[in-house]
DOLUMTOR-242005 format. One record per residue (C-alpha): residue number from 1; residue in one letter; x, y, z. Coordinates in steps of 0.25 Angstrom, whole numbers. Example, Ala and Ser with C-alpha at 12.3 -4.5 7.8 and 13.67 -1.06 7.14 Angstrom:
BEGIN
SITE	1	A	49	-18	31
SITE	2	S	55	-4	29
//
This chain:
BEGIN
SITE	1	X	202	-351	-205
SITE	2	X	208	-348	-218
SITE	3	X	196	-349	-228
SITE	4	X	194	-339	-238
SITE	5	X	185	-327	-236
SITE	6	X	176	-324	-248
SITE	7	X	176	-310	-253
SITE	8	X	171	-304	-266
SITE	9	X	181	-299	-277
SITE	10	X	175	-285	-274
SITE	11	X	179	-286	-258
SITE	12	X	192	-290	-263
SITE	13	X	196	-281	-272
SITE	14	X	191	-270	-261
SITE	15	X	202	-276	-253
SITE	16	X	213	-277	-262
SITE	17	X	209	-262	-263
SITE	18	X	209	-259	-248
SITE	19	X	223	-266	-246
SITE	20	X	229	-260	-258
SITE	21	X	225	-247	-254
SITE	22	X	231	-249	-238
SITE	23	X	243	-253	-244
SITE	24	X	245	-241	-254
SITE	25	X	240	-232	-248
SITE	26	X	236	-232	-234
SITE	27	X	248	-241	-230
SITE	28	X	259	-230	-235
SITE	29	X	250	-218	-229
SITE	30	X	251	-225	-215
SITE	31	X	267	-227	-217
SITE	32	X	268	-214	-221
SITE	33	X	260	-208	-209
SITE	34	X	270	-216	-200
SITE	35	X	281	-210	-204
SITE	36	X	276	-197	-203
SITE	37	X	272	-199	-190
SITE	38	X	285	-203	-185
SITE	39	X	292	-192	-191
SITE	40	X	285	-186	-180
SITE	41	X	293	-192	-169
SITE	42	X	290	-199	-156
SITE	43	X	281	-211	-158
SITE	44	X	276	-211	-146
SITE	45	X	266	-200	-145
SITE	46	X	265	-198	-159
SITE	47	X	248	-201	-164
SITE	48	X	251	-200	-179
SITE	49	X	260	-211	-179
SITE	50	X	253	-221	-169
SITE	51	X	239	-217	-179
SITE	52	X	249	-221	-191
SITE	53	X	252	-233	-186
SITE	54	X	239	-238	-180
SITE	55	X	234	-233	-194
SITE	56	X	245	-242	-201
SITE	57	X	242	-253	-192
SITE	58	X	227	-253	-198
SITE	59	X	232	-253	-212
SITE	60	X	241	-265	-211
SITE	61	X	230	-273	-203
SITE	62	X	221	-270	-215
SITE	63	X	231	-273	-225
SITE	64	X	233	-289	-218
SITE	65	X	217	-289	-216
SITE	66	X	214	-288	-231
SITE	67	X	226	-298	-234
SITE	68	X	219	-308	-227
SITE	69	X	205	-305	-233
SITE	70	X	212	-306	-246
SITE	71	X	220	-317	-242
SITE	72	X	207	-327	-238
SITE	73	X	198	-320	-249
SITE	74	X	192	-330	-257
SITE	75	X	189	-319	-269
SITE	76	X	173	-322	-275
SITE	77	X	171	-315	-287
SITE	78	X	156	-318	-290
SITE	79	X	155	-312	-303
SITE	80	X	164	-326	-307
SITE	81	X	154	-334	-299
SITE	82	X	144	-343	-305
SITE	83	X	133	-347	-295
SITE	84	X	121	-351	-301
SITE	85	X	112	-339	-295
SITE	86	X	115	-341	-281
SITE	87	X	121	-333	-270
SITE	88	X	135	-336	-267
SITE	89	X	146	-325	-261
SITE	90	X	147	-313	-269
SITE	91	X	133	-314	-275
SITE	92	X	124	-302	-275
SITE	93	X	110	-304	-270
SITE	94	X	97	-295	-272
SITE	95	X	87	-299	-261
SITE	96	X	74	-295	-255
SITE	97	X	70	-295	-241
SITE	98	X	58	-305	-240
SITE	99	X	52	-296	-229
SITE	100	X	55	-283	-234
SITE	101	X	55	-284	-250
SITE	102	X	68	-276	-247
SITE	103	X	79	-279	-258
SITE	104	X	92	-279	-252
SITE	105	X	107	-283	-262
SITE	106	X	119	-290	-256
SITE	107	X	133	-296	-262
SITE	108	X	138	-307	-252
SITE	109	X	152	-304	-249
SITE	110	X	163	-308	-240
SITE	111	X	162	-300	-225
SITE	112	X	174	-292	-226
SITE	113	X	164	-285	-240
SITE	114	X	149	-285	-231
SITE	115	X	144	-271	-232
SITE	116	X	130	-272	-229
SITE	117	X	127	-257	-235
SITE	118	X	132	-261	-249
SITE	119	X	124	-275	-248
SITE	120	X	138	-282	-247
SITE	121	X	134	-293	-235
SITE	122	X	144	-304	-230
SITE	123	X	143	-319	-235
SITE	124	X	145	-323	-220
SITE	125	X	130	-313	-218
SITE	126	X	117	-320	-214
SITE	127	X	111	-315	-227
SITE	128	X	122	-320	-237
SITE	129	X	122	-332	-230
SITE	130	X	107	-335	-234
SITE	131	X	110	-329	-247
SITE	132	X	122	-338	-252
SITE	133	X	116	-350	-259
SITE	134	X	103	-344	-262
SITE	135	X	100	-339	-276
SITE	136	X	90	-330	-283
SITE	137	X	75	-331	-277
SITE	138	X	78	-339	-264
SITE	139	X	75	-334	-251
SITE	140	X	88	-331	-241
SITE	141	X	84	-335	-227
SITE	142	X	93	-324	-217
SITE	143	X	92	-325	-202
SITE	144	X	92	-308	-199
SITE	145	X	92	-304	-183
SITE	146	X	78	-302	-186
SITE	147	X	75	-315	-190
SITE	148	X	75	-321	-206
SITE	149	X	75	-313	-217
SITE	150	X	71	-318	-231
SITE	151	X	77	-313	-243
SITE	152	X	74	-318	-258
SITE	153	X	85	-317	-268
SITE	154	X	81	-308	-278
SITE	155	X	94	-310	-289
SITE	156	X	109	-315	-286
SITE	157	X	120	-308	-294
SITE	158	X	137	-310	-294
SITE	159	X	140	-297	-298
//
């Protein structure tokens, strides 16, 4: 499967971000360490040199995860979107809970960016897939483990 991944600009700026800083900073701090810790001597039984390397090992595996999240990125910038009020990726959506009268905010974003506590939830959730399509007013239909949850759409905004 090589189809692309959507991710916001936001999400992929805060890689580029991540990636640059394990390669300028944490990747010559690792090295660093490892030399030091060989200057040390025997290998073997030396635990600052195999933390080193196991630590060097996380940081390059990171390195290759976020160039293949880059790699199959397909980039949305919303703000450059024009789609006619309704909720599409990137959107985000003031609801109210039909039950409740509880008002609730969430920008759908690509998984690797979901982070509930910030009302950041992924486009593959059962909410943003009721949500996409919809448009201000409409009722969103989402199956919860404790049955169907109704939320109207308050307002719709690409910010």
């Amino acid at each position: 499967m090589t189809g692309k991944v959507p991710i916001t600009a936001r999400g992929a700026e805060m890689l580029r971000k991540e990636l640059q800083h394990l390669k300028s900073v944490e990747r010559p701090r690792v090295i660093q360490a490892i030399a030091e810790a060989r200057e040390h001597g025997d290998l073997k039984e030396n635990a600052e040199y195999h933390a080193a390397r196991e630590q060097q090992s996380f940081i390059e595996g990171r390195i290759a995860e976020i160039n293949g999240k880059l790699g199959n990125a397909q980039i949305i910038d919303v703000t450059t979107l024009n789609p006619g009020g309704k909720v599409v990726f990137g959107a985000t959506v003031d609801l109210v809970d039909e039950e409740t009268g509880k008002e609730v905010t969430y920008q759908i974003v690509g998984e690797d960016e979901a982070d509930i506590a910030k009302g950041m939830i992924s486009i593959t959730s059962p909410i943003a897939r009721a949500l996409i399509g919809k448009e201000e007013g409409d009722i969103a239909e989402v199956q919860a483990p404790g049955g169907i949850k109704e939320y109207e759409i308050l307002a719709v905004r690409y910010v």
